[in-house]
Chimera marker file (.cmm) of the C-alpha trace (Angstrom):
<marker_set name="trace">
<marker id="1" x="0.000" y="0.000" z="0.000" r="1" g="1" b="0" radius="0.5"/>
<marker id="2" x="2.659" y="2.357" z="0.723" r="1" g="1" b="0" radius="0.5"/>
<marker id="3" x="5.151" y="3.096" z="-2.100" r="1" g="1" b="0" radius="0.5"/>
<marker id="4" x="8.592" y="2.741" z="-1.726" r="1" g="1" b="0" radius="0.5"/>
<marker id="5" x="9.710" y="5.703" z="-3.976" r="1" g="1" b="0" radius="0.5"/>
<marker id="6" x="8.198" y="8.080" z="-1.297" r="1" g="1" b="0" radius="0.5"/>
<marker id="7" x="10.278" y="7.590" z="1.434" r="1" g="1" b="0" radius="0.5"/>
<marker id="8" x="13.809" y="6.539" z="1.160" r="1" g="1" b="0" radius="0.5"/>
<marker id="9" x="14.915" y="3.752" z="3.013" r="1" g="1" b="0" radius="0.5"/>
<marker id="10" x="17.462" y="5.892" z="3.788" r="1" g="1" b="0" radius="0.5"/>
<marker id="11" x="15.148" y="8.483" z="5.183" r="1" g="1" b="0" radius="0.5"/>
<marker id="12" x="14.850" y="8.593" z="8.957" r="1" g="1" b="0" radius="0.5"/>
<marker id="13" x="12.047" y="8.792" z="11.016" r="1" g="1" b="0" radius="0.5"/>
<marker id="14" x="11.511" y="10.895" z="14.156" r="1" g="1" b="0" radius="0.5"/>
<marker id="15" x="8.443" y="10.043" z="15.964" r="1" g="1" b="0" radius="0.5"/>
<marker id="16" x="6.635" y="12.493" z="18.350" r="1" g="1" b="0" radius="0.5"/>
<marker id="17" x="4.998" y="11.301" z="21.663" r="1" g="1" b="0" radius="0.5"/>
<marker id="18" x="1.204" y="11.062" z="19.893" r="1" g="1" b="0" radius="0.5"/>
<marker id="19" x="2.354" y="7.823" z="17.188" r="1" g="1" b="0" radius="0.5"/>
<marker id="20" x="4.380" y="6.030" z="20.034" r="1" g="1" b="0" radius="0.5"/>
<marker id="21" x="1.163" y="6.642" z="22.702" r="1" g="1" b="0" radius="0.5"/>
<marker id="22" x="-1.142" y="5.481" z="20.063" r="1" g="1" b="0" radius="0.5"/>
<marker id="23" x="1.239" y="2.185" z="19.445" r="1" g="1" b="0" radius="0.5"/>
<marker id="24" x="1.856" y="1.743" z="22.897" r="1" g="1" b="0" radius="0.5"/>
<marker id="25" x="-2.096" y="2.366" z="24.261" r="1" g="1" b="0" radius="0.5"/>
<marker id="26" x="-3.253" y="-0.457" z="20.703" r="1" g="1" b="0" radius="0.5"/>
<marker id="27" x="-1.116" y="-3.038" z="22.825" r="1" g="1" b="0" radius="0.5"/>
<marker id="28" x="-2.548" y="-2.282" z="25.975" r="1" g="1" b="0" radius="0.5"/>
<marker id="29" x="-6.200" y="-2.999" z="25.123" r="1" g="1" b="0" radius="0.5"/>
<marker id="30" x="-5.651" y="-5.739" z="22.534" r="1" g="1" b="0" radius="0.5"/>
<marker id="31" x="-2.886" y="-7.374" z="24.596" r="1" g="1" b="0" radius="0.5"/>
<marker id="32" x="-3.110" y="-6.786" z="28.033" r="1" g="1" b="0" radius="0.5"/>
<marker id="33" x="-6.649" y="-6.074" z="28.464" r="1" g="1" b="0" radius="0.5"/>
<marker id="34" x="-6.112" y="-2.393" z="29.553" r="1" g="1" b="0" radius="0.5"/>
<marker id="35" x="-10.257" y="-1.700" z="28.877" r="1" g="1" b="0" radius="0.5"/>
<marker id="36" x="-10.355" y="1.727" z="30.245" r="1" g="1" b="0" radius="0.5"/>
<marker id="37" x="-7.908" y="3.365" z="27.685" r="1" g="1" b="0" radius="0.5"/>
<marker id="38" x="-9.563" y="2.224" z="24.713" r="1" g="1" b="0" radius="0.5"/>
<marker id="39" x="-11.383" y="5.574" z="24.884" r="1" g="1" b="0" radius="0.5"/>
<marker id="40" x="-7.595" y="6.865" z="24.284" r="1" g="1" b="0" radius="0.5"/>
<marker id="41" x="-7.172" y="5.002" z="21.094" r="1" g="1" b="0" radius="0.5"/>
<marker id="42" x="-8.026" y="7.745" z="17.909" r="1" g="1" b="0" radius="0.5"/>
<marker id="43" x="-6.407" y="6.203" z="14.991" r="1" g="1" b="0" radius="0.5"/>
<marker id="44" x="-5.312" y="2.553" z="15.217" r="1" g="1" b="0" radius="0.5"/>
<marker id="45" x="-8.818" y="1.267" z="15.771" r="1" g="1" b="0" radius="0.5"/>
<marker id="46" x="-8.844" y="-1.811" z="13.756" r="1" g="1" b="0" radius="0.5"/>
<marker id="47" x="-6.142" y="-4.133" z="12.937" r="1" g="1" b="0" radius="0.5"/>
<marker id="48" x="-6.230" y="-2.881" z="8.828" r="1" g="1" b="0" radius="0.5"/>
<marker id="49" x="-5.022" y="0.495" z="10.867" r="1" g="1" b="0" radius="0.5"/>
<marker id="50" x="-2.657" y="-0.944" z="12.446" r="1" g="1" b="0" radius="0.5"/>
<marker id="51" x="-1.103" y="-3.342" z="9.600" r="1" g="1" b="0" radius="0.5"/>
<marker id="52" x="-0.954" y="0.305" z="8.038" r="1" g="1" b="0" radius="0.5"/>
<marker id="53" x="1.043" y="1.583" z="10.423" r="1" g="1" b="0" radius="0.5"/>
<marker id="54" x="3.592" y="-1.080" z="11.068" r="1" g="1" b="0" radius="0.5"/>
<marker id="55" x="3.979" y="-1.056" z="7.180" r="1" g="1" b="0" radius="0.5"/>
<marker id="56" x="4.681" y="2.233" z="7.396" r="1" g="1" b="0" radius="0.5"/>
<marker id="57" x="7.234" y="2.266" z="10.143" r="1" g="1" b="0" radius="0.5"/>
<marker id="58" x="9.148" y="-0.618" z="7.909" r="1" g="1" b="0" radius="0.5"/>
<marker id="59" x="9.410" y="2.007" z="5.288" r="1" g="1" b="0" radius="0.5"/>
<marker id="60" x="11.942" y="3.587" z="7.620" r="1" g="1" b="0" radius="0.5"/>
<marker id="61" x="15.807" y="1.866" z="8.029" r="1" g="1" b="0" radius="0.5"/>
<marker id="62" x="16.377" y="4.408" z="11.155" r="1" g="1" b="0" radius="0.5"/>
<marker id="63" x="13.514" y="5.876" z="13.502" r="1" g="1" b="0" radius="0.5"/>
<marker id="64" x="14.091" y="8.370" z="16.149" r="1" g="1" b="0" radius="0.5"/>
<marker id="65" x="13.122" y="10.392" z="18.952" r="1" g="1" b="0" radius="0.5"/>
<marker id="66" x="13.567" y="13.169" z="21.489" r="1" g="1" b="0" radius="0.5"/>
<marker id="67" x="14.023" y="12.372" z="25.255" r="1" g="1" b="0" radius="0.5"/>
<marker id="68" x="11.657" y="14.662" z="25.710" r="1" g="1" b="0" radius="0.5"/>
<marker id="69" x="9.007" y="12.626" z="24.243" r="1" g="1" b="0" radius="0.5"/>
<marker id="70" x="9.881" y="9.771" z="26.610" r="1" g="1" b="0" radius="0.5"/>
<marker id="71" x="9.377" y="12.586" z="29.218" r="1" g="1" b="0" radius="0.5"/>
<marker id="72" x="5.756" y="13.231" z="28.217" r="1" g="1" b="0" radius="0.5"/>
<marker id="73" x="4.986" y="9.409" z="27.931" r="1" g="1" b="0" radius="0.5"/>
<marker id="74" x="5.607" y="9.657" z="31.985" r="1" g="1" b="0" radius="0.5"/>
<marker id="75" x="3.391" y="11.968" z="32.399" r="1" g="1" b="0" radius="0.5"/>
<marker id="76" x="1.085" y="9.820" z="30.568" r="1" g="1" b="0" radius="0.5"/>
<marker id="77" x="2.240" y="6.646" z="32.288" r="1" g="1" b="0" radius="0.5"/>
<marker id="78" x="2.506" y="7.743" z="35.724" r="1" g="1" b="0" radius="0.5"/>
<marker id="79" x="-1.765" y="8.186" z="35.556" r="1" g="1" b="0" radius="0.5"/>
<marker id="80" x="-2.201" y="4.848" z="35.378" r="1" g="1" b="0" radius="0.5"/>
<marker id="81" x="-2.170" y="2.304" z="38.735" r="1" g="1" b="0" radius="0.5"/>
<marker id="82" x="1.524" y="1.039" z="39.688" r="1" g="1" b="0" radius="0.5"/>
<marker id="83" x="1.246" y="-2.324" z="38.293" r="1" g="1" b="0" radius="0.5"/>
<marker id="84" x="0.012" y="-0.614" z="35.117" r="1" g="1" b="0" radius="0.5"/>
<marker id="85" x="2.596" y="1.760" z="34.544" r="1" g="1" b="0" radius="0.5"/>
<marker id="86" x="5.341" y="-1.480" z="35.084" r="1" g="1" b="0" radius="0.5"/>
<marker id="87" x="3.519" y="-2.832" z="31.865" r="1" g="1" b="0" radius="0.5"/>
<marker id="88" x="3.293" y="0.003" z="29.895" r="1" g="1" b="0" radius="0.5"/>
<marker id="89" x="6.836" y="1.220" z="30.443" r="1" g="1" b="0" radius="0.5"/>
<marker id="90" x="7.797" y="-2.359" z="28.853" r="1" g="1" b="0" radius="0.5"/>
<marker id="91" x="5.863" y="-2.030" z="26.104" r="1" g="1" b="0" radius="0.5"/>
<marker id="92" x="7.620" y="1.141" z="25.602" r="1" g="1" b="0" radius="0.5"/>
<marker id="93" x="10.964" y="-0.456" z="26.103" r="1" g="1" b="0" radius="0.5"/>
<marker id="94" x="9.604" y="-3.663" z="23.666" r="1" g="1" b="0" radius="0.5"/>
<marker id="95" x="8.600" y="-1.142" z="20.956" r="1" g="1" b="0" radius="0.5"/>
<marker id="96" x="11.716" y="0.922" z="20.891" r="1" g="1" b="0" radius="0.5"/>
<marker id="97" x="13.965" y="-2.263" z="20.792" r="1" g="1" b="0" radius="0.5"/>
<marker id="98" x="11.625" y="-3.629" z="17.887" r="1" g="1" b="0" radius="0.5"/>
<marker id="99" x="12.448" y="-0.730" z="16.303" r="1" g="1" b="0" radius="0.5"/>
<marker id="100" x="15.546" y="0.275" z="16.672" r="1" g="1" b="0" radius="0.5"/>
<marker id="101" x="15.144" y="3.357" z="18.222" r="1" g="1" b="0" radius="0.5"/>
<marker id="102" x="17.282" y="5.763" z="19.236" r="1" g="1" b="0" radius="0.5"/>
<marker id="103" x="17.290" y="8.429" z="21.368" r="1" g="1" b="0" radius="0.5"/>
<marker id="104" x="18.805" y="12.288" z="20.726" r="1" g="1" b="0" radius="0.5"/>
<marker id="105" x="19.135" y="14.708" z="23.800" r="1" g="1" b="0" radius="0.5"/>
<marker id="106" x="18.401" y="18.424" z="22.787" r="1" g="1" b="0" radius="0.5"/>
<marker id="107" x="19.377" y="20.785" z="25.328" r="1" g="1" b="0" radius="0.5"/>
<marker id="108" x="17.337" y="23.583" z="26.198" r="1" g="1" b="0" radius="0.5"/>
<marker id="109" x="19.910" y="26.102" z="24.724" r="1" g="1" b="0" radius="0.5"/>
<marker id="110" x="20.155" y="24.551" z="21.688" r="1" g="1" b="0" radius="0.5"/>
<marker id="111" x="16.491" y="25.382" z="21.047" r="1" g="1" b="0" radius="0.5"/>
<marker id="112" x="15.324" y="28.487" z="19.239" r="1" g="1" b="0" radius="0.5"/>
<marker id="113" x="13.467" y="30.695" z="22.436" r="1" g="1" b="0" radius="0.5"/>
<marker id="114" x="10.618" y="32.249" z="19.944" r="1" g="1" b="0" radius="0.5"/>
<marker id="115" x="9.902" y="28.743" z="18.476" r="1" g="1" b="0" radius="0.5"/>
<marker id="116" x="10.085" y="27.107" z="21.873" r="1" g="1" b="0" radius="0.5"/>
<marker id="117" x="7.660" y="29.537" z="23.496" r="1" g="1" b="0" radius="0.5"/>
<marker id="118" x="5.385" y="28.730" z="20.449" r="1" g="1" b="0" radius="0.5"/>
<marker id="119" x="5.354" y="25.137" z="20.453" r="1" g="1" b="0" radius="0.5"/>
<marker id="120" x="6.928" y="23.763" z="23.945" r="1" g="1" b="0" radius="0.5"/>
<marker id="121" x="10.551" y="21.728" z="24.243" r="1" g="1" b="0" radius="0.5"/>
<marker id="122" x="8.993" y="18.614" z="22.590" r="1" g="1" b="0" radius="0.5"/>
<marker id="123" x="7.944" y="19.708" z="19.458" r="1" g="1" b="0" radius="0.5"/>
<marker id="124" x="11.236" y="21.956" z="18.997" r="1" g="1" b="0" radius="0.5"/>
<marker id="125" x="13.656" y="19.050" z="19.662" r="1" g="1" b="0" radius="0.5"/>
<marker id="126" x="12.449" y="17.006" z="16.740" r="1" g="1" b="0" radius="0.5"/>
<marker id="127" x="13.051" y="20.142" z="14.712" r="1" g="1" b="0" radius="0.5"/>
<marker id="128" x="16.393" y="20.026" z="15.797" r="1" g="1" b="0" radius="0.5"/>
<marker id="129" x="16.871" y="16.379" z="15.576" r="1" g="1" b="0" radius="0.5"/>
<marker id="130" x="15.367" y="16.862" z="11.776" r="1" g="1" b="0" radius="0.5"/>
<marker id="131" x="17.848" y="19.910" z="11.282" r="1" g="1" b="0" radius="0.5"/>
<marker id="132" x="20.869" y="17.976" z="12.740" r="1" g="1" b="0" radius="0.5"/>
<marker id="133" x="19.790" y="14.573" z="10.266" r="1" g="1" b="0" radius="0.5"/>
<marker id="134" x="19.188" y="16.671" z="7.121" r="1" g="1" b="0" radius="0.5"/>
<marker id="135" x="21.131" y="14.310" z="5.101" r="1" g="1" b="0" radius="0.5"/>
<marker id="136" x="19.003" y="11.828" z="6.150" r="1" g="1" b="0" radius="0.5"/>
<marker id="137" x="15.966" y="13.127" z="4.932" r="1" g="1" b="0" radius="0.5"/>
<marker id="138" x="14.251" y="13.570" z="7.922" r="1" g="1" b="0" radius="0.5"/>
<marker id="139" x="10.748" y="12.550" z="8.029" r="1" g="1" b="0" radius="0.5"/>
<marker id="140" x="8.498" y="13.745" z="11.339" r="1" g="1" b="0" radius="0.5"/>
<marker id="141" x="5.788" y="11.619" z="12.430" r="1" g="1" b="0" radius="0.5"/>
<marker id="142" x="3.076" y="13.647" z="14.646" r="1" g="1" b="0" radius="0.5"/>
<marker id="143" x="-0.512" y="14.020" z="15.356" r="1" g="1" b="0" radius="0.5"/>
<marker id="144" x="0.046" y="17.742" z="15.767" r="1" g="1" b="0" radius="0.5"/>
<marker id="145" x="-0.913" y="19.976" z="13.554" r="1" g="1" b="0" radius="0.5"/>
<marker id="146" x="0.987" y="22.730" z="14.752" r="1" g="1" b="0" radius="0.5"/>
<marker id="147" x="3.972" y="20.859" z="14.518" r="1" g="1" b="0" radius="0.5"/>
<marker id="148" x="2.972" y="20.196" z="10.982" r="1" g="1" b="0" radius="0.5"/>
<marker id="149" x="2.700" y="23.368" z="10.108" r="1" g="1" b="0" radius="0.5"/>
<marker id="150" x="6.384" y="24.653" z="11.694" r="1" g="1" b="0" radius="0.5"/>
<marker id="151" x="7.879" y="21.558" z="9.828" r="1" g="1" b="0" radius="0.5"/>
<marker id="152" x="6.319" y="23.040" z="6.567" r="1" g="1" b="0" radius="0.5"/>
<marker id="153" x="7.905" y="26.122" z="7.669" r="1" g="1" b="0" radius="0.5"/>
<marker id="154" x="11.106" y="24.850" z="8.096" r="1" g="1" b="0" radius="0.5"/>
<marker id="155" x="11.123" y="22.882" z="4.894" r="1" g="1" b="0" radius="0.5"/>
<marker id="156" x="10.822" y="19.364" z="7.027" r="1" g="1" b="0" radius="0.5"/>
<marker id="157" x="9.046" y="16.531" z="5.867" r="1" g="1" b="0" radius="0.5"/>
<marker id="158" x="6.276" y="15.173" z="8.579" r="1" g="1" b="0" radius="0.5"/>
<marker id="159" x="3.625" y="13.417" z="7.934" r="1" g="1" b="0" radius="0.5"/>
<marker id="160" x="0.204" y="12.620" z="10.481" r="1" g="1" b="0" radius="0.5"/>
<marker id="161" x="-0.500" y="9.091" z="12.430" r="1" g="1" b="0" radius="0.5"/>
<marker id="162" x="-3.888" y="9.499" z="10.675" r="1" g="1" b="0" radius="0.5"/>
<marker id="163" x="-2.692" y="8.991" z="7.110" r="1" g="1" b="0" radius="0.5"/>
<marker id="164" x="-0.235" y="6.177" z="7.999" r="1" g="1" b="0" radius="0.5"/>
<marker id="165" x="-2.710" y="4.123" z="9.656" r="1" g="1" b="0" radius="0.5"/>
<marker id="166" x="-4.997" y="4.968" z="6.703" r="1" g="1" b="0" radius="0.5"/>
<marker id="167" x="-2.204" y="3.638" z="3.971" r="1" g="1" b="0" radius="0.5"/>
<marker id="168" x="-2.771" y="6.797" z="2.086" r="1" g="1" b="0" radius="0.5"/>
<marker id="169" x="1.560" y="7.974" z="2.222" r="1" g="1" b="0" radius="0.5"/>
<link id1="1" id2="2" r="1" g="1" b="0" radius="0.2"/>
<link id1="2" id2="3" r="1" g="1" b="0" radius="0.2"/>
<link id1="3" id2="4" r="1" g="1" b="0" radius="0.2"/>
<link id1="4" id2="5" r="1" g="1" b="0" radius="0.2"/>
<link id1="5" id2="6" r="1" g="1" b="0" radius="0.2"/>
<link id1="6" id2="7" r="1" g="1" b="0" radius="0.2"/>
<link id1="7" id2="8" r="1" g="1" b="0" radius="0.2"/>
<link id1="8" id2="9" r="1" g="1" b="0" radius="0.2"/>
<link id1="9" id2="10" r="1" g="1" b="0" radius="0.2"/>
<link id1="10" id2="11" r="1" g="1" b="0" radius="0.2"/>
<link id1="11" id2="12" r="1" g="1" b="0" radius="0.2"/>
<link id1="12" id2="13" r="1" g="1" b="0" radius="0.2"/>
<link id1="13" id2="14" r="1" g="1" b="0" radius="0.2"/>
<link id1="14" id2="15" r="1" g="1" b="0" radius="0.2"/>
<link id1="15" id2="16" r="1" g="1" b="0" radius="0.2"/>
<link id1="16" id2="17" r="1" g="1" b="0" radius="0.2"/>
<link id1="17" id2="18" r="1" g="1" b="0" radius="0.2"/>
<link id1="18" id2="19" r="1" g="1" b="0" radius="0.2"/>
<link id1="19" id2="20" r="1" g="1" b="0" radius="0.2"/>
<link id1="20" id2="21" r="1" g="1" b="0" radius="0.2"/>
<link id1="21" id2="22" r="1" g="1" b="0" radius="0.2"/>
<link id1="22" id2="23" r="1" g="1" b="0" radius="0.2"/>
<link id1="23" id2="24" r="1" g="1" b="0" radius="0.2"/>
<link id1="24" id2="25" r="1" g="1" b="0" radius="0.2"/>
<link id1="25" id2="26" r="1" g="1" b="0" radius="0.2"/>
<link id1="26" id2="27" r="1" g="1" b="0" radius="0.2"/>
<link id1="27" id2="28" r="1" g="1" b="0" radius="0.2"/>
<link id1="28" id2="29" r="1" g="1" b="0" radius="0.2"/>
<link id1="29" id2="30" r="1" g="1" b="0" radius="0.2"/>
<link id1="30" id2="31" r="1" g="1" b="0" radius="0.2"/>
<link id1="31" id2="32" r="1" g="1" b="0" radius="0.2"/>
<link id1="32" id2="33" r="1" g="1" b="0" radius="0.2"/>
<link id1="33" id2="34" r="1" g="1" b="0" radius="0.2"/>
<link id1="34" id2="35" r="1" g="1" b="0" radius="0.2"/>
<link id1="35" id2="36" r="1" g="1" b="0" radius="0.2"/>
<link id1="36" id2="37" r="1" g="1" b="0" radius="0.2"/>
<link id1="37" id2="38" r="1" g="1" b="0" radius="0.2"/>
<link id1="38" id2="39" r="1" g="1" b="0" radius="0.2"/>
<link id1="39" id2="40" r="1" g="1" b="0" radius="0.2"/>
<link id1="40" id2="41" r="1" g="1" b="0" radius="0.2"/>
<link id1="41" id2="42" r="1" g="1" b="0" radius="0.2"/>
<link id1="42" id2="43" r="1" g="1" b="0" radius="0.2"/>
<link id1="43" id2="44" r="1" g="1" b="0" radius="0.2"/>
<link id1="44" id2="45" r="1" g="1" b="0" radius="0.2"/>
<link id1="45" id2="46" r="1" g="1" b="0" radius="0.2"/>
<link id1="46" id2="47" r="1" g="1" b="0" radius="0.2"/>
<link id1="47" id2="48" r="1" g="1" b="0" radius="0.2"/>
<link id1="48" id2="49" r="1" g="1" b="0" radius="0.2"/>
<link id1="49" id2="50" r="1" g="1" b="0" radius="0.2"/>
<link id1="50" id2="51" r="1" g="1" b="0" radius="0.2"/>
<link id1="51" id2="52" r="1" g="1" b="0" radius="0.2"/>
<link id1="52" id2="53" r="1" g="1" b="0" radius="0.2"/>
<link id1="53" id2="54" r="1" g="1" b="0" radius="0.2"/>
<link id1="54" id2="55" r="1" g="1" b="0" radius="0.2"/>
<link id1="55" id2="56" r="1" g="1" b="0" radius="0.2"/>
<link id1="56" id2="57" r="1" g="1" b="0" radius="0.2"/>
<link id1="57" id2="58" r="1" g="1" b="0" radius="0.2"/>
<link id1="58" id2="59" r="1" g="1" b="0" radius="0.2"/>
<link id1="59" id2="60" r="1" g="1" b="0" radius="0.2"/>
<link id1="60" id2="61" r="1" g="1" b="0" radius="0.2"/>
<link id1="61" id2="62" r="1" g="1" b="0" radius="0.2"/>
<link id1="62" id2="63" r="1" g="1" b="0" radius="0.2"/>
<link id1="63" id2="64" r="1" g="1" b="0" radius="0.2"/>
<link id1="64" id2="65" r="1" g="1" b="0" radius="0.2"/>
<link id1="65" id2="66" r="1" g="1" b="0" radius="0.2"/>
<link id1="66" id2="67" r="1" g="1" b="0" radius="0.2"/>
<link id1="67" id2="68" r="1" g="1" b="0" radius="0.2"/>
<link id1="68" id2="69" r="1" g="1" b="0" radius="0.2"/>
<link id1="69" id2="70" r="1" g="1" b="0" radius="0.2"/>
<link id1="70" id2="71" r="1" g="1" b="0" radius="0.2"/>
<link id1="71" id2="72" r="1" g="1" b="0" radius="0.2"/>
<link id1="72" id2="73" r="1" g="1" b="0" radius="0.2"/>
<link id1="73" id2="74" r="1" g="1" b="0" radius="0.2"/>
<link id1="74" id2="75" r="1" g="1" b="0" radius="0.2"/>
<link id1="75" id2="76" r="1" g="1" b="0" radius="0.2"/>
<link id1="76" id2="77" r="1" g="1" b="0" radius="0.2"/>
<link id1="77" id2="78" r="1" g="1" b="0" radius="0.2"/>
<link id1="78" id2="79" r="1" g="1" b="0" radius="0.2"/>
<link id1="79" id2="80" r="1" g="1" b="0" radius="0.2"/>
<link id1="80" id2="81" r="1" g="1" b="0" radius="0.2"/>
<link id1="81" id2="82" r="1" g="1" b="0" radius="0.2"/>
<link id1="82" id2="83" r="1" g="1" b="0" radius="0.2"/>
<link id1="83" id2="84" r="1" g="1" b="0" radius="0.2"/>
<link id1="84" id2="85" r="1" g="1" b="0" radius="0.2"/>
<link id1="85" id2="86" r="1" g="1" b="0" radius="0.2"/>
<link id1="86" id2="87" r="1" g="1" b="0" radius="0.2"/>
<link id1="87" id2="88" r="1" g="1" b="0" radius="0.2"/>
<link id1="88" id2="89" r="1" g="1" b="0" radius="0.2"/>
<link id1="89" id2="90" r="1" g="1" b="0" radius="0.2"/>
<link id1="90" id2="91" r="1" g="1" b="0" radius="0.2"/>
<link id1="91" id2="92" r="1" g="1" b="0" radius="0.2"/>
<link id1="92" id2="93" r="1" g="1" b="0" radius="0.2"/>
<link id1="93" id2="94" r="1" g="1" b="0" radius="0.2"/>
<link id1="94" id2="95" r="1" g="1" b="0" radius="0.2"/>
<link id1="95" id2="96" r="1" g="1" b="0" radius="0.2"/>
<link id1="96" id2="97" r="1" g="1" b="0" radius="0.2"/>
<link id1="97" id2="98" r="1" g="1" b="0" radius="0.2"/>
<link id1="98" id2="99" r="1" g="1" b="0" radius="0.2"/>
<link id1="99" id2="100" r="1" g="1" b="0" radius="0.2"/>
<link id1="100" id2="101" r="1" g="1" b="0" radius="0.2"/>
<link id1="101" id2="102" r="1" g="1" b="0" radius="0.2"/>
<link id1="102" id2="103" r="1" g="1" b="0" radius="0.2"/>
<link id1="103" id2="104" r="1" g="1" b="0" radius="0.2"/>
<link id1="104" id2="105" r="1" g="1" b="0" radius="0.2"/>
<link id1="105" id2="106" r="1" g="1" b="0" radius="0.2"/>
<link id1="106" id2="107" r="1" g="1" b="0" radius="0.2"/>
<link id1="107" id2="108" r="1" g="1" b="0" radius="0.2"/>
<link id1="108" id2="109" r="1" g="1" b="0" radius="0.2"/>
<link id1="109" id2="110" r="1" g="1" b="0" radius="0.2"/>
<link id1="110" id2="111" r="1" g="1" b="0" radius="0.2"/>
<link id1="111" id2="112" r="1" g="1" b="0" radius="0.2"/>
<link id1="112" id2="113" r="1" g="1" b="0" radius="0.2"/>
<link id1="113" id2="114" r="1" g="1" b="0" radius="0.2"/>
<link id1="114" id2="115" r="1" g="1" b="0" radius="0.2"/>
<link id1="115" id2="116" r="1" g="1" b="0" radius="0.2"/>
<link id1="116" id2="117" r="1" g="1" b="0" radius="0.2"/>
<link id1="117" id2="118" r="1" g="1" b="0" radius="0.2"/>
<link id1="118" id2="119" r="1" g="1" b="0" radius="0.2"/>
<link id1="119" id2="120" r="1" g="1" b="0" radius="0.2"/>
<link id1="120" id2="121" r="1" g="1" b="0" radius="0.2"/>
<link id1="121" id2="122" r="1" g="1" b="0" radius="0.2"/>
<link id1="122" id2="123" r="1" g="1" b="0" radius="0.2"/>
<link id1="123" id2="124" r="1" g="1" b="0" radius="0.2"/>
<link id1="124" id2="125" r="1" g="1" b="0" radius="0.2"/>
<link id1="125" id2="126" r="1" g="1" b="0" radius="0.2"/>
<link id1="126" id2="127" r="1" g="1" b="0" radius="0.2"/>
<link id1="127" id2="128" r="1" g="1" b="0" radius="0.2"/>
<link id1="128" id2="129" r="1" g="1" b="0" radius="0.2"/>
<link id1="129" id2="130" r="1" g="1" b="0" radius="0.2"/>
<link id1="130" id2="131" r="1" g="1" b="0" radius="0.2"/>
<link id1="131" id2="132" r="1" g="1" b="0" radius="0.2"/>
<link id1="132" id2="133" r="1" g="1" b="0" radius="0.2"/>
<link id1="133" id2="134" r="1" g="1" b="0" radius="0.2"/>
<link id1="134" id2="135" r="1" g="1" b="0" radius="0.2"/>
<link id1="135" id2="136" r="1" g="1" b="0" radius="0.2"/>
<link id1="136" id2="137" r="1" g="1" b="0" radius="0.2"/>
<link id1="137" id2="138" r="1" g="1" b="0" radius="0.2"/>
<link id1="138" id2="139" r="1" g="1" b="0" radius="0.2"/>
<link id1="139" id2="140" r="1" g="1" b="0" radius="0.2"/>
<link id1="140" id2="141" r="1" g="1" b="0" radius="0.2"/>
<link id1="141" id2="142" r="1" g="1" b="0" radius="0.2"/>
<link id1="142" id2="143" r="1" g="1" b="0" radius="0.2"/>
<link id1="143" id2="144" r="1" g="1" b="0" radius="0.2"/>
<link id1="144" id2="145" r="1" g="1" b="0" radius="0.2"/>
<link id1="145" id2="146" r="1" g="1" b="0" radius="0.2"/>
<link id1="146" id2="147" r="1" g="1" b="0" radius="0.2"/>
<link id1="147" id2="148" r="1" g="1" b="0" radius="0.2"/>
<link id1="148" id2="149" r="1" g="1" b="0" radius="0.2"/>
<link id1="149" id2="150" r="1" g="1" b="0" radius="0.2"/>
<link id1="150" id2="151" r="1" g="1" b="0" radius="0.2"/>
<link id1="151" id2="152" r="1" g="1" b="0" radius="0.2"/>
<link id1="152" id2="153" r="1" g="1" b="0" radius="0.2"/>
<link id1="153" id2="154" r="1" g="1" b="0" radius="0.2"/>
<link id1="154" id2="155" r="1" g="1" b="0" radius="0.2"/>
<link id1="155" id2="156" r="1" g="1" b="0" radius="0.2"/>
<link id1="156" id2="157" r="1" g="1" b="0" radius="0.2"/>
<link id1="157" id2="158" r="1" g="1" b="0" radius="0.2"/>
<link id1="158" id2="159" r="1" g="1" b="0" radius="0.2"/>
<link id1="159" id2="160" r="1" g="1" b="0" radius="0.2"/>
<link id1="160" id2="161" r="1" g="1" b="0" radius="0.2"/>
<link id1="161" id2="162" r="1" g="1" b="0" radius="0.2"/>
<link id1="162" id2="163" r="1" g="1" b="0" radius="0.2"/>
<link id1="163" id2="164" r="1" g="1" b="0" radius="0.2"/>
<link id1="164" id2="165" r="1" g="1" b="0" radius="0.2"/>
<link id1="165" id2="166" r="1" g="1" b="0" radius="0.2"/>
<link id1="166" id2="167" r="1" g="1" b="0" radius="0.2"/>
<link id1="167" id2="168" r="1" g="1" b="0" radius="0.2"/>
<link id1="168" id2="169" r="1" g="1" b="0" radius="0.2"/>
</marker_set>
């Protein structure tokens, strides 16, 4: 469904905290019976959505991410009960190793002040993570729109959970 010539397998992806939520929250209620966060779940609602979305991630040799995403995923995380939040942290860890993921540090002065009082440390790390991987052809997977827009902005590819669950990149 997806076709190969539009993302190089060279490209890397950087994924914001929304996709890796999503992924993480899917496995919850289909594999460990988390009921109460279905509610949570917005785009990978049936398994077609989520066939979409791991064929999608394949697309990608290298994926990404800030350690400030993992930062919001505790705030996330920490809402659930204790025995919970042992589960979903190792779904996080599972994920990530299934993937290949690594992790990029951006310090606060490293950031652009205007952009980060526009958009918050998250979403101007994986700028900078894009900037610093330009050769890579940096591709940002979000579920912001905002973020969308300041990648457009900054010449960035991204791209929305919503059309990679849907097959339609």
């Amino acid at each position: 469904m997806f076709s190969s010539d539009r993302f190089d397998r060279q490209s890397i992806l950087i994924l914001d905290t929304g996709p890796i939520r999503e992924l993480v929250t899917y496995h919850a209620v289909y594999h460990f019976g988390f009921s109460k966060l279905r509610q949570e779940l917005k785009q990978l609602t049936s398994v077609e959505n989520y066939q979409n979305f791991s064929e999608f991630l394949a697309t990608f040799r290298k994926k990404m991410t800030s350690t400030s995403v993992i930062a919001e995923l505790h705030w996330w995380i920490r809402e659930t009960d204790h025995h919970g939040q042992i589960r979903l942290w190792t779904r996080v860890r599972e994920e990530f190793e299934r993937m290949g993921m690594d992790e990029d540090a951006v310090t606060l002065l490293a950031m652009d002040i205007e952009l980060l009082a526009k958009l918050g440390p998250t979403d101007v790390s994986l700028l900078e993570i894009a900037r610093r991987n330009v050769r890579q052809h940096p591709v940002i997977l979000t579920v912001d729109g905002q973020l969308q827009m300041e990648c457009r902005k900054a010449q960035v590819f991204s791209r929305s959970l919503s059309e990679a669950c849907m097959g339609v990149i």
